[in-house]
N, C-alpha and C positions, 0 to 999 in steps of 0.2 A: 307561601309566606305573605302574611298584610303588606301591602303595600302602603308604608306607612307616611311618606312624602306626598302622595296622592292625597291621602284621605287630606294631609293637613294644606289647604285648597289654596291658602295665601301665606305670602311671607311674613304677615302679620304675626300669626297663628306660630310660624317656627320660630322666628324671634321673639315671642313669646315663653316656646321651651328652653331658648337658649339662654335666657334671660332668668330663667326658673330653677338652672342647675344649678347641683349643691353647692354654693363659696367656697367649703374647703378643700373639696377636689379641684376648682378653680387655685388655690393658694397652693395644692400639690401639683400644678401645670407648670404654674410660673416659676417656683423653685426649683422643678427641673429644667426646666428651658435657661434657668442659670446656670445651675450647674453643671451643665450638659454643653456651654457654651464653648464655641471654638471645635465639637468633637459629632464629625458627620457620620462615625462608629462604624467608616466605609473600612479603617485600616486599624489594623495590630500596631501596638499594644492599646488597649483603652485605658486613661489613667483610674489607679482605684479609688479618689474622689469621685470618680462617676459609678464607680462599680458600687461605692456605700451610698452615694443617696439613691442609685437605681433599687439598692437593697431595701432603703427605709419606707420609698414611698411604694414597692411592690407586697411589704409587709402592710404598710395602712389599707392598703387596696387588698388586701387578703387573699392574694394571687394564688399561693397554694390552697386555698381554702382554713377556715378557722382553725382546724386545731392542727393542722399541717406548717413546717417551716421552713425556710426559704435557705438552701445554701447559703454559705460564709458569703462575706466581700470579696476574698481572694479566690474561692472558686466560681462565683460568677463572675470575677474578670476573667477568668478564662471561659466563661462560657462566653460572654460577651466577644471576645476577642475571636472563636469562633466561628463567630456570625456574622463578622466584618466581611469573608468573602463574599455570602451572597448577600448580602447588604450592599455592597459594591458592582454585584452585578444588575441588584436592582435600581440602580441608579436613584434618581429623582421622581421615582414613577409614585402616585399615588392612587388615591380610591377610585378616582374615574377610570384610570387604567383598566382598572376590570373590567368594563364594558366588554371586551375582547383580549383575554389578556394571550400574551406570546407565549411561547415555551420557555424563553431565559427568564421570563416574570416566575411562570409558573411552576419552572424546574430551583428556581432562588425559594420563593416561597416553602416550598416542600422543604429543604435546606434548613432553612429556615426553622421551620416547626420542629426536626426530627431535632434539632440541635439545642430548644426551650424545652420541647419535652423531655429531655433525658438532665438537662443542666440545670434545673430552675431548683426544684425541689428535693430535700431528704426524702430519703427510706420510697418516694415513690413517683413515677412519672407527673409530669403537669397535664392539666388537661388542659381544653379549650379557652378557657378562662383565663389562664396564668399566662400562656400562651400568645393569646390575642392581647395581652394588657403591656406583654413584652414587646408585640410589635407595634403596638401603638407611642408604647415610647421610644422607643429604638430610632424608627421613624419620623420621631418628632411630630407625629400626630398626622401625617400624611395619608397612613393607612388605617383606618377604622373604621367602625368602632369596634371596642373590646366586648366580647361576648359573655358579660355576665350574666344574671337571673334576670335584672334589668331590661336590657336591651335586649335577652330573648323575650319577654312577656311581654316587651312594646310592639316585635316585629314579627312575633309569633315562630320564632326561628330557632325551636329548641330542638331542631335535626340538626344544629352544629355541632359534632361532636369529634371531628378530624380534620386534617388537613384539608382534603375535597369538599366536605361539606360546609367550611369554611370560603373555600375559593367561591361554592358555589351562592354563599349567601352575600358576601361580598361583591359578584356580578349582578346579581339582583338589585341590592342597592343601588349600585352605579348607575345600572339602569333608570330608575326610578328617579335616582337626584337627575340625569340628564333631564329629563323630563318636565320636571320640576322648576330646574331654572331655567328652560327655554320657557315654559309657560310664564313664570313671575319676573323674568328680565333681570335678571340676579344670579347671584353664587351663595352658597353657604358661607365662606370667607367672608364676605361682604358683610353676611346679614349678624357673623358673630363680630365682625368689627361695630357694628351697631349697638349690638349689647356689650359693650368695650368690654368685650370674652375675648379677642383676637387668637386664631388659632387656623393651622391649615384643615386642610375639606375632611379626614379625617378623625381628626378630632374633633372640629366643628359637630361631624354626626352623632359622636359621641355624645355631645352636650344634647343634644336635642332628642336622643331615647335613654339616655341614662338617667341616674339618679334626680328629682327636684325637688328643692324645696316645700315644702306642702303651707297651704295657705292658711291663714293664723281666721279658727275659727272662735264664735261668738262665747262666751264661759256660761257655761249654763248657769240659771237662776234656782234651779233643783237645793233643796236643806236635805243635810242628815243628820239622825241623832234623834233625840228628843227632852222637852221641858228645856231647863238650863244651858242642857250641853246640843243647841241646834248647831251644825256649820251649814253653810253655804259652800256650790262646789267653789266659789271664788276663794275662800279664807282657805278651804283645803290647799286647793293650786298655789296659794301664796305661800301656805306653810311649807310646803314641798320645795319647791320651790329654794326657797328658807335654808334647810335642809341640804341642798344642792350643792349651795352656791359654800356652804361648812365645808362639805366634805370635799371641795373640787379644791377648795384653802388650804385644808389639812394635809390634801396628797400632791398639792406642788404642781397638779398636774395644765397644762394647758387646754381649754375645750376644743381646738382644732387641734390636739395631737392625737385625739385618742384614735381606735384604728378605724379604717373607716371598710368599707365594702366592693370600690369602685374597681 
């Protein structure tokens, strides 16, 4: 597995990444962390205001995968409700826990999984992905990150594919963040407070290999066509552009609602 906290040498460099994650995965943080307020998801019942927006932002995050769909609101209150006991057993433990985790950590987690994997999705189990994006929010971001294509292709960690190989990429991290912020005299928390991203160690990691913004490059000077009908790619991108901004009018739709991958 890269050891991907190493490579990045200063806190410069991670506040950097954290800085560079996507906005509207940031704006699906904070709407959950409202809506989610008051509810530690330690005890039964969970209200089903929480169980529909756990539903809305696990569909923008395309937890089952695209063409897969996410049980009702009422049957993921009960799955949620569930997962209140070992959630409860897990206490307050987060991602550094892993360093060495116990057996009530590790026997919750296990719990844990078999109970997203069998609850989360129609017509077929969850996998790693749906899974890991459950416990990231379940936890309030204590535990992560979520194991999408993303953050397997940052950590090189695409032997996640169960519970075990989860626990064990998860102790790897840990490892590694230890490391890290003994070397840079910091915390992740810290450093996402910085990038006023505020979030626990968990989720903090999340921002820093998941999805980023990508940097607004130069518009090429390149023409097409020819005689009369030249464009430049600039007047193309504008027309498009153009075009976009019709049809996002016509369908009512929001630019941060549409679904996203996270």
């Amino acid at each position: 597995m890269t050891e991907m906290l190493r490579t990045l040498t200063t806190s410069d460099e991670v506040l950097e990444r954290i800085k560079r994650f996507k906005g509207h995965y940031v704006k699906d943080w904070s709407r959950w962390l409202r809506a989610s307020q008051g509810c530690d998801f330690q005890a039964a019942p969970i209200p089903i205001k929480v169980a529909e927006e756990f539903k809305r932002i696990m569909v923008r995050w395309q937890a089952c995968g695209r063409y897969q769909s996410l049980r009702c609101a009422t049957e993921l209150q009960r799955t949620l409700d569930s997962a209140s006991a070992p959630l409860g057993l897990m206490g307050s433990a987060n991602l550094r826990c892993f360093q060495a985790p116990g057996e009530v950590l590790t026997g919750a987690i296990y719990n844990l999984w078999r109970i997203f994997e069998d609850g989360l999705c129609l017509k077929r189990n969850a996998t790693e992905v749906g899974v890991s994006k459950a416990i990231l929010l379940l936890t309030k971001g204590r535990i992560g990150p979520a194991f999408d294509s993303t953050v397997k292709t940052a950590l090189n960690a695409w032997y996640v594919m169960d519970c075990g190989t989860y626990l064990r990429a998860l102790g790897e991290i840990a490892r590694d963040l230890a490391e890290f912020e003994a070397h840079e005299s910091t915390t992740l928390e810290d450093l996402a407070e910085k990038a006023r991203r505020p979030a626990a160690v968990g989720r903090a990691a999340d921002m820093v290999w998941g999805p980023r913004e990508r940097k607004k490059r130069e518009i090429s000077t390149r023409q097409y066509g020819t005689g009369d009908n030249v464009w430049s790619a600039a007047r193309l991108q504008e027309r498009s552009l153009g075009r976009s901004s019709v049809c996002a009018n016509v369908s009512g739709l929001d630019g941060d609602e549409s679904p996203g991958t996270r």
